[in-house]
N, C-alpha and C positions, 0 to 999 in steps of 0.2 A: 310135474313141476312146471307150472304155465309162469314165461316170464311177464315182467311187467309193464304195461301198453306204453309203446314208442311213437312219438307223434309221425305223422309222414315229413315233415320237415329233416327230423334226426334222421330218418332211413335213408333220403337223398345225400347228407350227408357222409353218412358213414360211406354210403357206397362210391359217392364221387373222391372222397379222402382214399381211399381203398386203391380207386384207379389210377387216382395221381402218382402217387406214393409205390405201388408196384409198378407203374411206366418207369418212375426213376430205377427204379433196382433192375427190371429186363434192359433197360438203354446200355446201362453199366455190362451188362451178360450179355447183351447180343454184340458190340462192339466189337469187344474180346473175337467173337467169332467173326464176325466180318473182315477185324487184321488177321487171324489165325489162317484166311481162306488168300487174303490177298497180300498182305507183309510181311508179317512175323518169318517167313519162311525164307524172306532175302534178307531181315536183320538179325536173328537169333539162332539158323542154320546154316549160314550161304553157305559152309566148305563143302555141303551135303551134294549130292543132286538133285534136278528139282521135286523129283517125284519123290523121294526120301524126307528133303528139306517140308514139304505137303504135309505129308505122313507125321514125322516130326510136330510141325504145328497143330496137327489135329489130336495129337496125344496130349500134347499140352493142354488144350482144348476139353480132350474129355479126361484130363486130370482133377478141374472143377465137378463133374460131374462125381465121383468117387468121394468128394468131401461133402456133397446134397444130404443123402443119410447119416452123415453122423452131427451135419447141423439141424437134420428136422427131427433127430431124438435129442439133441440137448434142447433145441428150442421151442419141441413139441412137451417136453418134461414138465420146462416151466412155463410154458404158457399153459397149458391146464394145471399148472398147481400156483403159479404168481397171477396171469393175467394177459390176455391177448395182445394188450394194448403196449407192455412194456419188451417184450417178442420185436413189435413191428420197429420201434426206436430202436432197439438195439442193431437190428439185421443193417437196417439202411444203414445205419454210420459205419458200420464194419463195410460193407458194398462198397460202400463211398468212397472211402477212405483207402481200400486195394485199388481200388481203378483209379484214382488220382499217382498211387503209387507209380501202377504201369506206365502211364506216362513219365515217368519222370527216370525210369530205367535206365541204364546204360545199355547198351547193343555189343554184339557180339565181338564189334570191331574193337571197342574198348577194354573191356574186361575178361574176353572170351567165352567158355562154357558159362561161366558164371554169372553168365546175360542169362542162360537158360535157367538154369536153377531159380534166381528170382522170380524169374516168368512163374516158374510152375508154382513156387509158395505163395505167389498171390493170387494163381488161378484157384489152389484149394481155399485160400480164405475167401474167396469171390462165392466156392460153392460153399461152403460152409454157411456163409449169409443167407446166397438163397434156400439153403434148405429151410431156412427156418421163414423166410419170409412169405411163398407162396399159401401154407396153410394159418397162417396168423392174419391174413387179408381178407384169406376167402370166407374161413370162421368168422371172424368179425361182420361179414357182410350177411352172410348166410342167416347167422345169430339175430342180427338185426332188424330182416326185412318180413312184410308181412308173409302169413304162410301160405298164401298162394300166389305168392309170385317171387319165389326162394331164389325158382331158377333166376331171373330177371335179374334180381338184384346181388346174386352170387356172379354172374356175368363181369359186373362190373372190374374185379379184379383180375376175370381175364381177357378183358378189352385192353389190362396194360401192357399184355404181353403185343399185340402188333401196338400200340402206341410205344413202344421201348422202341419195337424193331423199327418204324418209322421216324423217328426219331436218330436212331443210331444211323442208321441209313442215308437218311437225307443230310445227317452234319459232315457224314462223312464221305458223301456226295460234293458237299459244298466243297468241302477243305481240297478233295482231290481233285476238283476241276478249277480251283483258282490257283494250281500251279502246278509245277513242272512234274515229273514222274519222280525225279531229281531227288527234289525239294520234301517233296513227300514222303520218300522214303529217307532223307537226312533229317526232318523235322515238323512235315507238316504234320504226320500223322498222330502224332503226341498232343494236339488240340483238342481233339474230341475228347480225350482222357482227363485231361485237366479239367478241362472248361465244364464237366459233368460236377465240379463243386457248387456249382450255381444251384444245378437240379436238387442236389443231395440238401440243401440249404430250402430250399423251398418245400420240398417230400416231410424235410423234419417237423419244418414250423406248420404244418397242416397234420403231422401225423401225432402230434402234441396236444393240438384240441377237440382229439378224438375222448369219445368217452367208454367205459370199458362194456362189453356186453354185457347184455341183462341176464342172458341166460347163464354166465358166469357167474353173475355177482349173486344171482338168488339161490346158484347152487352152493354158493362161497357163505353166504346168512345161513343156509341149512346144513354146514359144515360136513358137506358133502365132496369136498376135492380130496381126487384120490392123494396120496401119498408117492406111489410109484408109476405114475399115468401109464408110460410105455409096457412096463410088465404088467401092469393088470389088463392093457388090452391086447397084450399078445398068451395074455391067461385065459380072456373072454371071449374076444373078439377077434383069432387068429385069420379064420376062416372070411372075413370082410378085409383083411389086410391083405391076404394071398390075392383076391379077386382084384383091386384097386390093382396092387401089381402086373397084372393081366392085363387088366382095361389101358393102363395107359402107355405098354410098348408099343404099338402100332402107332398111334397118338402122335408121341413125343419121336418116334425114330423118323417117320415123312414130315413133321415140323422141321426138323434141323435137316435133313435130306434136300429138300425147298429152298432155306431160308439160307443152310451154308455151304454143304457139298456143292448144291447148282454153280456158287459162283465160283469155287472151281474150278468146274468140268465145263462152265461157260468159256472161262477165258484158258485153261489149260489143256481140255480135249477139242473142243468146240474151233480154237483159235476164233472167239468173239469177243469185242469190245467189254470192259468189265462193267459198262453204262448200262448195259442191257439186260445182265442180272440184277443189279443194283433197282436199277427202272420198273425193272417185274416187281421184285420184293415193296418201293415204297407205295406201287398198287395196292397190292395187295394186303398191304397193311392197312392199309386205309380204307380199304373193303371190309376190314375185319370190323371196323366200329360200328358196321351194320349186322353181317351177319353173325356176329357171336352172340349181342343179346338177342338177335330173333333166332336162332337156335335154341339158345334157354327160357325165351320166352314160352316156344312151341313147348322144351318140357315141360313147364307147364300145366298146359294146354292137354296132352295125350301123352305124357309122363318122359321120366329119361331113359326108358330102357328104349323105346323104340327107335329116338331121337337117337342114340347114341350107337345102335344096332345100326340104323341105316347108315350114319358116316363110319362106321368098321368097313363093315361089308364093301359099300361104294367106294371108299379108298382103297383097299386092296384092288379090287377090278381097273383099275383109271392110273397105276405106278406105271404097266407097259406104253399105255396109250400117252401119255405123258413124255415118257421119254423118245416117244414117234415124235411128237411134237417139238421136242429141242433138240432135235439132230435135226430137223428140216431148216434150222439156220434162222426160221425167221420169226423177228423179233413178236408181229403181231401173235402168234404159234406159240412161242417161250411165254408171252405175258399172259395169254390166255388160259395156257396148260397151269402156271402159276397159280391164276384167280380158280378155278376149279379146283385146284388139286387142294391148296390150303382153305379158300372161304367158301367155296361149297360146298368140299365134303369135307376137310380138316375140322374147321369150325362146330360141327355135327358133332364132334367128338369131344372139343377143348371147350367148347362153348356150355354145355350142361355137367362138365367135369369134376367144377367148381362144386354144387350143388350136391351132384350126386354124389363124391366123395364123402361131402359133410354129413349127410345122414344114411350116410352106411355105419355111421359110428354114433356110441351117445355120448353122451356130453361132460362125460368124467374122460374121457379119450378120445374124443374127436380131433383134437388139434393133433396130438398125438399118432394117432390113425392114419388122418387123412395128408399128414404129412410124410410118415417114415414110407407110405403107400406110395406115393405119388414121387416121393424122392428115391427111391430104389428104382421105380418103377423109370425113373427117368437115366439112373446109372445102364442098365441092363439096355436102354434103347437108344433112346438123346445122345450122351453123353458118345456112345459109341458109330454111332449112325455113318458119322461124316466119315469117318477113320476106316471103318469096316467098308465103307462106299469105295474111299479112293482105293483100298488095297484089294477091292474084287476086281473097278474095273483095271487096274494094273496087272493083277493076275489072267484076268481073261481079256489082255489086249485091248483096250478098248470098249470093250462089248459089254452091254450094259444089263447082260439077261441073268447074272450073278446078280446082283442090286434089285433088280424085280423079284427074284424067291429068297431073296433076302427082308424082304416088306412082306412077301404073301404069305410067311414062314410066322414072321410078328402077326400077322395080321388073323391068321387061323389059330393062334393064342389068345390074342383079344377079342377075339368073336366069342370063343366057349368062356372066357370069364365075365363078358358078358350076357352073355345067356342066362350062366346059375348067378349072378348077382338077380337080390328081388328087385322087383319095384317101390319106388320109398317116396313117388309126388305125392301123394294122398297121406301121408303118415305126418303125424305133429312131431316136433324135435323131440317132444319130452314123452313120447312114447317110447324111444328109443331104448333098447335093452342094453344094460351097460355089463 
């Protein structure tokens, strides 16, 4: 079933729409986490302790995670039986629409527990959206681009992921260094929240004059869309759903490890300025606009397994040597261990993920697939990361060698599911066995 020839114009398209549009939805989700590390736990727990009040905020935290699969099976349902393109509309406005919420909360001082309770119902519709958003981007993209250069233009969608975090990061850099700590926590920090309606506004009107995949629509003329996507590919295609789940514990648990526990353990165990995590991360993020498509590019080039092989492997090895580097206090040390740890071997891994997810699946189940894959995969790791972080090194004092075989534990998972997953650069989408 060969789709229908797409000019290079529309590929750049789809794939720059792609990135826009998922930066807005991760800005919205990494936010959340940046207050869960640094506020939420003086406005929505103070009666707690602080190490409790942490704990606390990070549950809340991986509460969105827990709602990821059950919105990449509604939204994996009907994006292979309605259409890709009406998936990515919907996700954002619901994205959008919780994290404007959150700002607009009450705090624990006003209403009591029942600061928390809202927290948590908007954390699950935060996951709930993205479940359904990250495989509706990457498919689209994937769908779209020529077929040798899948990985490339599969990239694109996850180049949004450090443009959210650099984004979320840096506004809420700005906001918290143009006033008091005071202030911040009475009301600066509710800026970032709101002021994400602008983003959500711009995401739409570009994700609007998308056009639907071809590889859809010609499967949709040959009335070919399954009926039950999700149960016919956990009929078919179980055994590529198990493996995605595999591949991306490792992955998604030192992403959030990096990105939210450090800031933390930077300003909680560390006793370090919180500029300094902050600082690492909007690096780092910005490092990522290069090495994620030259990651996927390389797949490519000498396929995803190897690509993706080596950043398993090399991240497991570099979690101990990493956390050498952020107890010695200095900053150059934190930012560098940062840039290695996420864009040169993370990247390895998030960068060809896009891609290789997509054609692990064919194309009556793909969005399906590569979504319920990728969103469990992200419950079991991500969502718990930071939580399971602070309560090791709380139980062993400090000491951070619980948190190390707790990655190398993920990490010798994702290595053997990557191993028996095939190789799939050299394969056309529409060979794919459905």
């Amino acid at each position: 079933m060969a789709a229908p020839p797409i000019s290079r114009g529309e590929h750049r398209k789809v794939a720059v729409a792609s990135l826009i549009g998922t930066a807005v939805e991760w800005y919205d989700y990494y936010l959340y986490g940046t207050c869960a590390a640094l506020i939420f736990p003086h406005l929505f727990f103070p009666s707690m302790d602080p190490w409790v009040g942490t704990i606390a905020a990070f549950a809340t935290y991986a509460v969105g995670f827990v709602a990821r699969p059950v919105g990449a099976a509604v939204f994996g349902h009907y994006g292979d039986r309605v259409g890709r393109k009406t998936i990515l509309v919907l996700s954002l406005w619901l994205m959008g629409g919780s994290t404007v919420a959150i700002g607009l909360l009450p705090t624990y001082e006003t209403v009591g527990a029942w600061a928390a309770v809202m927290l948590c119902i908007l954390r699950l519709v935060q996951g709930f959206a993205v479940g359904g958003e990250w495989g509706s981007a990457v498919v689209m993209a994937v769908e779209h681009a020529p077929a040798n250069r899948r990985g490339l233009f599969g990239s694109f969608p996850q180049i949004g992921g450090p443009a959210g975090l650099l984004l979320s990061t840096l506004v809420f850099m700005l906001v918290s260094s143009s006033m008091s700590n005071e202030e911040l926590l009475a009301w600066g920090w509710r800026i970032p929240f709101i002021g994400s309606v602008v983003m959500v506004m711009i995401g739409m009107f570009i994700r609007l004059k998308l056009h639907e995949s071809p590889v859809f629509e010609k499967m949709k003329e040959r009335k070919e869309v399954s009926e039950a996507p999700a149960m016919e590919m956990l009929r078919t295609q179980r055994r590529a759903l198990y493996l995605t789940i595999g591949m991306k514990l490792l992955q998604n648990a030192l992403f959030y490890l990096y990105s939210v526990f450090m800031l933390s353990y930077i300003v909680g165990t560390l006793k370090l300025d919180k500029s300094i995590g902050l600082q690492a991360i909007l690096i780092s993020s910005a490092i990522g606009f290069v090495t994620l498509p030259a990651w996927s590019y390389l797949s490519d080039l000498i396929g995803r397994k190897k690509v993706y092989m080596f950043g398993t492997v090399a991240s497991m090895l570099f979690v101990v040597p990493f956390f050498w580097m952020a107890q010695s206090g200095s900053v150059v040390l934190i930012t560098i261990g940062m840039i290695i740890g996420l864009n040169v071997l993370h990247d390895a891994m998030y960068g060809p993920q896009a891609v290789y997810f997509s054609e692990l699946f064919g194309t009556k189940v793909r969005l399906s697939g590569a979504n319920i894959g990728y969103a469990i995969g992200a419950v079991l790791s991500g969502g718990l990361a930071p939580l399971i972080a602070t309560l090791l090194l709380k139980i062993n004092d400090g000491k951070t060698w619980g948190i190390c075989l707790y990655m190398i534990v993920l990490g010798l998972i994702s290595l053997v599911a990557t191993a028996l997953a095939r190789e799939t650069y050299k394969e056309a989408l529409s060979e794919k066995s459905v």
